[in-house]
PyMOL commands that place a pseudoatom at each C-alpha (Angstrom):
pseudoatom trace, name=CA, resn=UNK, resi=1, chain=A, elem=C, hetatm=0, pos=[-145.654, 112.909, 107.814]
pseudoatom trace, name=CA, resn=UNK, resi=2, chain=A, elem=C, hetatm=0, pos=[-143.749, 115.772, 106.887]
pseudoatom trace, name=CA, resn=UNK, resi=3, chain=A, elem=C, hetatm=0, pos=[-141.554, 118.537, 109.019]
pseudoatom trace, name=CA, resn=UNK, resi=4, chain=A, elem=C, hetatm=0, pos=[-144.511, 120.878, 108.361]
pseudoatom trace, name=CA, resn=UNK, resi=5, chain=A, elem=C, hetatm=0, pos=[-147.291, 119.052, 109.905]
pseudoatom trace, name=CA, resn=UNK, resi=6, chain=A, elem=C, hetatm=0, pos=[-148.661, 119.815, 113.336]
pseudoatom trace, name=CA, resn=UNK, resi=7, chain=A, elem=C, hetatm=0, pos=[-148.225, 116.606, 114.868]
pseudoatom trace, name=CA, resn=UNK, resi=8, chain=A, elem=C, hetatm=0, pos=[-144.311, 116.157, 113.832]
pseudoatom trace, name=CA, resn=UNK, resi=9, chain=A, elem=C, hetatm=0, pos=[-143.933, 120.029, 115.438]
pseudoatom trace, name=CA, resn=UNK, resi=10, chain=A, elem=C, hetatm=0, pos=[-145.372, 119.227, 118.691]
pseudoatom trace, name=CA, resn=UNK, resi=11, chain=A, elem=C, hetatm=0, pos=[-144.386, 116.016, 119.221]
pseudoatom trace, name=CA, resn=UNK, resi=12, chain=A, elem=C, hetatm=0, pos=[-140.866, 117.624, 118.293]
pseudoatom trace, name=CA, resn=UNK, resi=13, chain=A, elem=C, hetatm=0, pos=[-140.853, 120.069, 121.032]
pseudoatom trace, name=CA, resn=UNK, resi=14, chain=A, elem=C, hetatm=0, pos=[-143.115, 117.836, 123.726]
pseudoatom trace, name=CA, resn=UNK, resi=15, chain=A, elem=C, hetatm=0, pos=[-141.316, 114.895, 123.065]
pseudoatom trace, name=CA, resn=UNK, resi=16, chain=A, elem=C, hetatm=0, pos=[-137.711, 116.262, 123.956]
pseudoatom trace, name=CA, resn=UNK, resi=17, chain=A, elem=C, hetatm=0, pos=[-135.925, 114.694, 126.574]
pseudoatom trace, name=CA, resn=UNK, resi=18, chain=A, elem=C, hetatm=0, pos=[-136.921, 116.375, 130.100]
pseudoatom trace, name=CA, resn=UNK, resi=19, chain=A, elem=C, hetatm=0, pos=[-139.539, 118.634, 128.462]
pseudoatom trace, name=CA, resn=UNK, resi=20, chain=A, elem=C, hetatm=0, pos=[-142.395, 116.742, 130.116]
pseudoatom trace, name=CA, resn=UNK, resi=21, chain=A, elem=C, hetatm=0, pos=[-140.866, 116.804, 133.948]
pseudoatom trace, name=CA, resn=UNK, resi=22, chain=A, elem=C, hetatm=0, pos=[-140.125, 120.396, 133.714]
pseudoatom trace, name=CA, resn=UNK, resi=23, chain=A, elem=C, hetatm=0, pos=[-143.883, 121.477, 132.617]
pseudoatom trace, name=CA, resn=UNK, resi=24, chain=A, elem=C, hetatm=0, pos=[-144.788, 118.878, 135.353]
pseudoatom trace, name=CA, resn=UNK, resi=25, chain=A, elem=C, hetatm=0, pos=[-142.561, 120.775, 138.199]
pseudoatom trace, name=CA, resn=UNK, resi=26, chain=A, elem=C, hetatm=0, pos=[-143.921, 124.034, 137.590]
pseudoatom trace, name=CA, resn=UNK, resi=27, chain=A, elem=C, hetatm=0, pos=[-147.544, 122.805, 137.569]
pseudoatom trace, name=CA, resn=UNK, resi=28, chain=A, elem=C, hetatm=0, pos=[-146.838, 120.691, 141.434]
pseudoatom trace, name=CA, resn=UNK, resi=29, chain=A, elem=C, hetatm=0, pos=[-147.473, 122.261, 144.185]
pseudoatom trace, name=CA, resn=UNK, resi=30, chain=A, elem=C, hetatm=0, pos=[-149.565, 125.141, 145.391]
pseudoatom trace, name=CA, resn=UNK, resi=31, chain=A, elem=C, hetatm=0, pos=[-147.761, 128.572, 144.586]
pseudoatom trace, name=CA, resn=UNK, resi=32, chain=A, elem=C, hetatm=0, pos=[-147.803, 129.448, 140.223]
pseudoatom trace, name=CA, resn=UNK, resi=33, chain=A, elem=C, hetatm=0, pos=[-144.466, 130.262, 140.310]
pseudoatom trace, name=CA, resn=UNK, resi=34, chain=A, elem=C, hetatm=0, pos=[-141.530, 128.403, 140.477]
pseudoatom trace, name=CA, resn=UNK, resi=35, chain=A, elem=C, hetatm=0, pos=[-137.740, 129.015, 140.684]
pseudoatom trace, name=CA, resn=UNK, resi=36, chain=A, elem=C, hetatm=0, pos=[-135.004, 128.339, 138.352]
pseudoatom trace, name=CA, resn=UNK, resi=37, chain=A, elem=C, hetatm=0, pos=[-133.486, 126.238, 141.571]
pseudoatom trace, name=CA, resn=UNK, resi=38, chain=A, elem=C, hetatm=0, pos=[-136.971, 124.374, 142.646]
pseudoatom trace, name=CA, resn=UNK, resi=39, chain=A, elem=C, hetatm=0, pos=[-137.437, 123.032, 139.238]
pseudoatom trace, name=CA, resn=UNK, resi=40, chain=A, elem=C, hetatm=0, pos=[-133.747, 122.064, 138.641]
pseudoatom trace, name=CA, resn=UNK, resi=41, chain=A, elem=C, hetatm=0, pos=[-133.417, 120.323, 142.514]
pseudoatom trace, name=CA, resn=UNK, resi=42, chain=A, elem=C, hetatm=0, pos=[-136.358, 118.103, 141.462]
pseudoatom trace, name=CA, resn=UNK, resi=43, chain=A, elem=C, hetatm=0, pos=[-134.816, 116.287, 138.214]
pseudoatom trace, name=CA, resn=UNK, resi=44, chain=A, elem=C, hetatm=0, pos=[-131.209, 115.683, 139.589]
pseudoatom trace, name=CA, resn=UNK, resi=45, chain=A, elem=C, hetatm=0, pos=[-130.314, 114.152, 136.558]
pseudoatom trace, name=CA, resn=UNK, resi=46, chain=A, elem=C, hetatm=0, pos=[-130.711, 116.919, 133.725]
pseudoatom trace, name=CA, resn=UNK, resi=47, chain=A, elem=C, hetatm=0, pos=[-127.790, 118.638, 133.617]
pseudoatom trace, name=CA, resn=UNK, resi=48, chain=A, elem=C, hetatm=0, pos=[-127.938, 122.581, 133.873]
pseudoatom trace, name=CA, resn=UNK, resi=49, chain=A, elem=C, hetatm=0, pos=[-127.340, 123.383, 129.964]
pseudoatom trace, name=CA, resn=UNK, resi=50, chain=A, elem=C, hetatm=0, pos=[-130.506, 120.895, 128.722]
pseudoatom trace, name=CA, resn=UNK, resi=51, chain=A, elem=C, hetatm=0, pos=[-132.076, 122.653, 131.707]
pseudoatom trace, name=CA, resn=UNK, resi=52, chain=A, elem=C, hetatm=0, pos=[-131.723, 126.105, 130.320]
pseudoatom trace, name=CA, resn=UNK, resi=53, chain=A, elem=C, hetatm=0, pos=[-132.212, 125.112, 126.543]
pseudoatom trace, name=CA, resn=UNK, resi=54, chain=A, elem=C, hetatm=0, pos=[-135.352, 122.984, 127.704]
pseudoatom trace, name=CA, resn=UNK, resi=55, chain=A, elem=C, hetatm=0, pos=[-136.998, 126.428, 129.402]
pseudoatom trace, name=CA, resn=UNK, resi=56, chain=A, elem=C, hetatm=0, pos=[-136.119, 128.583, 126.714]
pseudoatom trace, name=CA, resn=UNK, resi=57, chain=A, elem=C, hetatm=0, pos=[-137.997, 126.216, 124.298]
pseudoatom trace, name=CA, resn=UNK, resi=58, chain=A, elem=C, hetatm=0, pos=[-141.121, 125.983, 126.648]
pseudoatom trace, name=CA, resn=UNK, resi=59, chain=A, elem=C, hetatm=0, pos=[-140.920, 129.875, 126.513]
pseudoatom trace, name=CA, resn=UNK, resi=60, chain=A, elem=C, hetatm=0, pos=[-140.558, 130.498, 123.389]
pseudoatom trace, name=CA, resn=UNK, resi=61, chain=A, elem=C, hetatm=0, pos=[-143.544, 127.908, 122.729]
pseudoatom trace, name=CA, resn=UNK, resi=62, chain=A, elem=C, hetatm=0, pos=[-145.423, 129.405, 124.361]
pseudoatom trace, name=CA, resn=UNK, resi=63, chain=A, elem=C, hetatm=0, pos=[-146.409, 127.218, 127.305]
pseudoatom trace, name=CA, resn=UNK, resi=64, chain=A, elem=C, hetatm=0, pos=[-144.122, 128.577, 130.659]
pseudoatom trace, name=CA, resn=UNK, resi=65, chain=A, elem=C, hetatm=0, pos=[-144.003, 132.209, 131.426]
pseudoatom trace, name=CA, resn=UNK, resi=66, chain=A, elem=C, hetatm=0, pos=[-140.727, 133.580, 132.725]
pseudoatom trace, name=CA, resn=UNK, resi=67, chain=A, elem=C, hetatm=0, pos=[-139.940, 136.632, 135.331]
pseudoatom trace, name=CA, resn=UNK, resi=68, chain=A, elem=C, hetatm=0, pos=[-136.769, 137.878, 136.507]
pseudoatom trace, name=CA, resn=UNK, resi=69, chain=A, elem=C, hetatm=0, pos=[-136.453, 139.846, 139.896]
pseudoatom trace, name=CA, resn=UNK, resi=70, chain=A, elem=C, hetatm=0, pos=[-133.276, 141.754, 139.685]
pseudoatom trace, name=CA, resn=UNK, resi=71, chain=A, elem=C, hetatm=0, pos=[-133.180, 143.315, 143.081]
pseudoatom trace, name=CA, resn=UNK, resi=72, chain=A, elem=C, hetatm=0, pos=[-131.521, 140.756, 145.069]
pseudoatom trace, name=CA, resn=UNK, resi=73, chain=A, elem=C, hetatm=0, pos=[-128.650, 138.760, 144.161]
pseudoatom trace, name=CA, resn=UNK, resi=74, chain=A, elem=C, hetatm=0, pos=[-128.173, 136.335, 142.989]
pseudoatom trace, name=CA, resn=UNK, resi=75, chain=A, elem=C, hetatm=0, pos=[-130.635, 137.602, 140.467]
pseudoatom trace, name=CA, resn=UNK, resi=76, chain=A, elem=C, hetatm=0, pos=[-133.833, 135.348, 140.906]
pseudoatom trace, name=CA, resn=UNK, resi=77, chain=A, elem=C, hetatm=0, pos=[-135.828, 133.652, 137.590]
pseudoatom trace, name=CA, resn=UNK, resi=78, chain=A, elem=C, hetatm=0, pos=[-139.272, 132.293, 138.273]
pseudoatom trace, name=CA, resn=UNK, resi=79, chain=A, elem=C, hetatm=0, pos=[-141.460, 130.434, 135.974]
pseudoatom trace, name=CA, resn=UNK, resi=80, chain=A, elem=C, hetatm=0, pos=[-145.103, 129.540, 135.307]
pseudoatom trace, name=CA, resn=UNK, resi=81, chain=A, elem=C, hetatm=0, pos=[-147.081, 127.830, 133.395]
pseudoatom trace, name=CA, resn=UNK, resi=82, chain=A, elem=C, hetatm=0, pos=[-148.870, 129.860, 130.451]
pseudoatom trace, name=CA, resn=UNK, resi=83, chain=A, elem=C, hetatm=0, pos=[-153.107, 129.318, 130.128]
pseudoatom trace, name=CA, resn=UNK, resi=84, chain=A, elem=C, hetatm=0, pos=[-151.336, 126.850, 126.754]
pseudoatom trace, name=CA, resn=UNK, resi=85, chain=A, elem=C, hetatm=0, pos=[-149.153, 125.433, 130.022]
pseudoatom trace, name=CA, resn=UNK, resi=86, chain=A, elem=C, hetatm=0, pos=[-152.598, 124.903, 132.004]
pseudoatom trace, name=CA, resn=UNK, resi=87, chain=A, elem=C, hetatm=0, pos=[-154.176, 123.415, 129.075]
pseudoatom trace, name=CA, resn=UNK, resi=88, chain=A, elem=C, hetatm=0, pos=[-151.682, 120.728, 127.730]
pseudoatom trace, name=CA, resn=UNK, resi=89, chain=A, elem=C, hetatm=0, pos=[-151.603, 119.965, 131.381]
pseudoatom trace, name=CA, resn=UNK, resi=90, chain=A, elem=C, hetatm=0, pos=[-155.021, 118.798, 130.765]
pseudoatom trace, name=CA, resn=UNK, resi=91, chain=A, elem=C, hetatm=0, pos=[-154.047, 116.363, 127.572]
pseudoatom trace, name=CA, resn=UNK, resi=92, chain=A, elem=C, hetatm=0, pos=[-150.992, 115.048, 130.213]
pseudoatom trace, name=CA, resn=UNK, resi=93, chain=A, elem=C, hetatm=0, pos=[-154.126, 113.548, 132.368]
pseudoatom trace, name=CA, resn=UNK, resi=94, chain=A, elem=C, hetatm=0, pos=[-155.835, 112.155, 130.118]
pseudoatom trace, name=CA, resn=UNK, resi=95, chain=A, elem=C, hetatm=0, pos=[-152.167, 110.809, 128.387]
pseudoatom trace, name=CA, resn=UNK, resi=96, chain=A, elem=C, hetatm=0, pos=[-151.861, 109.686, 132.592]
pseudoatom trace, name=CA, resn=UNK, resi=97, chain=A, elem=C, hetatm=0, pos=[-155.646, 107.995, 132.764]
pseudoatom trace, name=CA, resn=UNK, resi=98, chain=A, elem=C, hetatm=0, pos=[-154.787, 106.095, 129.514]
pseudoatom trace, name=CA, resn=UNK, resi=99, chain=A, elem=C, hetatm=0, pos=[-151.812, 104.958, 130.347]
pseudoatom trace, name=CA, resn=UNK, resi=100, chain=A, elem=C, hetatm=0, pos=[-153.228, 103.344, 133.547]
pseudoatom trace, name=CA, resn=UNK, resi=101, chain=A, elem=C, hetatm=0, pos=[-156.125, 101.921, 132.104]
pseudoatom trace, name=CA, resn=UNK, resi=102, chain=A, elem=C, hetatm=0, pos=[-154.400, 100.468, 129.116]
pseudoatom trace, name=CA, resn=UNK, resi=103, chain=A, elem=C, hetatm=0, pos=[-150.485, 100.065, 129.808]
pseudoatom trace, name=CA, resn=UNK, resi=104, chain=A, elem=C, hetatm=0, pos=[-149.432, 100.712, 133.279]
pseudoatom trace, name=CA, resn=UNK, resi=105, chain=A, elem=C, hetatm=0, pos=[-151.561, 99.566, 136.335]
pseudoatom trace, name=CA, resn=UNK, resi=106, chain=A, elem=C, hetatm=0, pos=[-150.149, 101.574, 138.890]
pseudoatom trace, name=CA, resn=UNK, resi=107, chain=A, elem=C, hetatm=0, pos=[-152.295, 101.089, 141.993]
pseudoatom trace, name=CA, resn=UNK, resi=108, chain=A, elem=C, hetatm=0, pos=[-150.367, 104.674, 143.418]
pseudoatom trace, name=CA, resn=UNK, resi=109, chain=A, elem=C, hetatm=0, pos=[-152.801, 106.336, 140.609]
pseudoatom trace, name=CA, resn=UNK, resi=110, chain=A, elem=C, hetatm=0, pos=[-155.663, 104.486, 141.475]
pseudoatom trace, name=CA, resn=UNK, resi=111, chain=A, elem=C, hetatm=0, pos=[-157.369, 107.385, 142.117]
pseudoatom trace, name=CA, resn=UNK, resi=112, chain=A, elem=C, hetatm=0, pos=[-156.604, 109.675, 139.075]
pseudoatom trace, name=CA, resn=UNK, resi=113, chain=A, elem=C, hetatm=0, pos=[-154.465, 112.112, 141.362]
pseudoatom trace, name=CA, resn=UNK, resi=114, chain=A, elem=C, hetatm=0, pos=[-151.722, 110.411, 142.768]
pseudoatom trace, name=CA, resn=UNK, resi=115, chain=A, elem=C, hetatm=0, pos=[-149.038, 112.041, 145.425]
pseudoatom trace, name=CA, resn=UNK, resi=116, chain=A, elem=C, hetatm=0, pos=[-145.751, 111.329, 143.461]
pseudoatom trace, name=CA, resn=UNK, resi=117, chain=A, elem=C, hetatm=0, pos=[-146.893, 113.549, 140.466]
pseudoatom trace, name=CA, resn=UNK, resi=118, chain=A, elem=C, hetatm=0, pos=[-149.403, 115.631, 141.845]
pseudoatom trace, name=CA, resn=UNK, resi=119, chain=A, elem=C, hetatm=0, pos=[-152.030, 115.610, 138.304]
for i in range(1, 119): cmd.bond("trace and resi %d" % i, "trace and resi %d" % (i + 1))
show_as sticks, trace
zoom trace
């Protein structure tokens, strides 16, 4: 499999570090947008650089949205998933329902949509 085929460039992007959690933040939860804080405060562990760098990637991929509101300060970003966001949310699901079924009984996703990750 070579650098060129579509499998080795997603799972390059998808399969960084983090990327998963972050597309997972900004889907939880009722409102569409998400700030740069809510996101970070929920993955304690990622440090604020792979933070930025991870965003920036999922922008420039194509699956979050990003908006800046420069009339308060601090100056506020908020991001959302894209309808490619929504979508691969779907294929995270079914990656979830396979897991339990085959790998992971976890009786907290019994029911398909479990409280701790919210899909």
């Amino acid at each position: 499999m070579g650098d060129q085929c579509t499998i080795y460039k997603t799972v390059d992007f998808i399969g960084k570090r983090w990327t998963i959690l972050i597309l997972l933040e900004i889907y939880k939860g009722s409102s569409k947008w998400k700030r740069y804080s809510q996101i970070k405060n929920k993955i304690p562990e990622m440090t604020p650089k792979i933070f930025s760098a991870r965003l920036k990637e999922l922008e420039i991929q194509g699956l979050i949205n990003k908006k800046i509101d420069a009339k308060t300060f601090p100056i506020k970003s908020e991001y959302s998933l894209t309808k490619a966001g929504e979508e691969f949310m779907k294929v995270i699901k079914d990656v979830k329902q396979w897991t339990i079924k085959w790998k992971n009984y976890n009786p907290l996703c019994k029911n398909g949509d479990c409280k701790q990750c919210e899909i």
